[in-house]
C-alpha positions in Angstrom: -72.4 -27.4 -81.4 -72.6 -26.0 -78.1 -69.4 -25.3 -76.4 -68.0 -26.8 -73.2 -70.1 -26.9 -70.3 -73.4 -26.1 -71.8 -75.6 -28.6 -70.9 -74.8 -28.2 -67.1 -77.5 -26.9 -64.6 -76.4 -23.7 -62.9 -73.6 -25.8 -61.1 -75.1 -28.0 -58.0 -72.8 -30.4 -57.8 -69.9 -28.5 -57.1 -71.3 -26.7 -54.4 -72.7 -30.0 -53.0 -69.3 -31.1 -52.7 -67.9 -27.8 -51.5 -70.5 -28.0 -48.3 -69.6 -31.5 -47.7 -65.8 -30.6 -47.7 -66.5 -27.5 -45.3 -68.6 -30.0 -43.2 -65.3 -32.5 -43.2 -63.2 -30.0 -42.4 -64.6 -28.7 -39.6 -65.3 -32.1 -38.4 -61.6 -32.6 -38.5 -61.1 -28.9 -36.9 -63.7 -29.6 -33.8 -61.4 -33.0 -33.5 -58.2 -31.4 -33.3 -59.0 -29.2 -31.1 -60.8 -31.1 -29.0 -57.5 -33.5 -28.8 -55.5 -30.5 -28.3 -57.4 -29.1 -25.3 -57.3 -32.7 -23.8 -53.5 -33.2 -24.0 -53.2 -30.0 -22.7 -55.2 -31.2 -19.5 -53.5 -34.1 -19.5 -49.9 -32.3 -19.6 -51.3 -30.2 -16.5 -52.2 -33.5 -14.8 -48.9 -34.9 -15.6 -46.9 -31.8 -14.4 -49.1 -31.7 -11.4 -48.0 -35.7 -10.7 -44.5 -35.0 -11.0 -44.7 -32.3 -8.8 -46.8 -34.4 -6.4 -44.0 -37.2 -6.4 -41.0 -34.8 -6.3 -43.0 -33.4 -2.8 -43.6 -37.2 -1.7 -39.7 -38.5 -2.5 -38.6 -35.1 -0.3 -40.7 -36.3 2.3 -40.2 -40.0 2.1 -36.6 -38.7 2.4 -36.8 -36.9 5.4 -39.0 -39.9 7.2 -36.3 -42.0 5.9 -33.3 -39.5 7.9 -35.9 -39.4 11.1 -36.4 -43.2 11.0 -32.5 -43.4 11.1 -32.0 -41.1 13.9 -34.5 -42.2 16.2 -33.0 -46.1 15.3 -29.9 -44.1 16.5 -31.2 -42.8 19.7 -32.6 -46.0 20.2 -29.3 -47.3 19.9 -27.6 -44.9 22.2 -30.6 -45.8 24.8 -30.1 -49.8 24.6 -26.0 -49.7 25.5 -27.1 -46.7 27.8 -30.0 -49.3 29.7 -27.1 -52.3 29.1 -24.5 -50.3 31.1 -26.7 -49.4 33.3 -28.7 -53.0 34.3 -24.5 -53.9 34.0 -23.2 -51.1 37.0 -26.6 -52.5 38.8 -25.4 -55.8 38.9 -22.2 -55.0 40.1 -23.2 -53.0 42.9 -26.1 -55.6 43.6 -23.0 -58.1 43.7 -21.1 -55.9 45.8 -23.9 -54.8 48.3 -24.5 -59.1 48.4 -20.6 -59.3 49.6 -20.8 -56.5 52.1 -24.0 -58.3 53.5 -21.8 -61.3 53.9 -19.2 -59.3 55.5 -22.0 -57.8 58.0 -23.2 -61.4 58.7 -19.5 -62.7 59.2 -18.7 -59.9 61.5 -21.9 -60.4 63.6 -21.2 -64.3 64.0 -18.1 -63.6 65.2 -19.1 -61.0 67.6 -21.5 -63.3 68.9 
C-alpha cells in the first residue's frame, strides 16, 4: 500500500487554483481601487458644488438686499415725484387765480 497522496502528479491542480485565486483577487483589488479613486473624485466634485452654491446663496443674497433698496429708492422717488406734480398743481392753481385777478383788475381799469 502506498501511503496518502501517492498517486498525485507533482501537484497542478493546486497551483492552478492558486493562480486563479491571485487573478480574482486582483480583479477584486483593480476594482476597489478603481471605486475608491472615483468616489474620491466624486467627493471633490461634491465639495466643489457646495462651495459653488454657498458662493451663489451669498450672492443671491446680496442681489436680494440691492433689489430691496433700489425698490426703496424707488419708493422714496415716487412720493418725491407725487409731492412734487402735487406743489405743481397748486402753484399752477394759484398762478390760474392770480391770472384771474390780473384780468379782473384790467377790466375794471378799463
Amino acid at each position: 500500500m502506498v501511503g496518502f497522496g501517492a498517486n498525485r502528479r507533482g501537484g497542478r491542480l493546486p497551483s492552478l487554483v492558486f493562480v486563479a485565486l491571485l487573478v480574482v483577487i486582483a480583479i477584486l483589488a483593480f476594482n476597489c481601487w478603481n471605486a475608491s479613486s472615483r468616489q474620491a473624485l466624486l467627493q471633490e466634485e461634491v465639495a466643489e458644488l457646495q462651495s459653488q452654491a454657498k458662493r451663489t446663496e451669498v450672492a443671491r443674497g446680496r442681489l436680494e438686499k440691492r433689489n430691496s433698496d433700489l425698490l426703496g429708492k424707488v419708493d422714496s422717488h415716487k412720493k418725491q415725484l407725487e409731492q412734487k406734480e402735487a406743489d405743481y398743481s397748486q402753484l399752477s392753481s394759484q398762478l390760474q387765480a392770480r391770472d384771474g385777478q390780473v384780468k379782473k383788475c384790467e377790466d375794471s381799469k378799463v
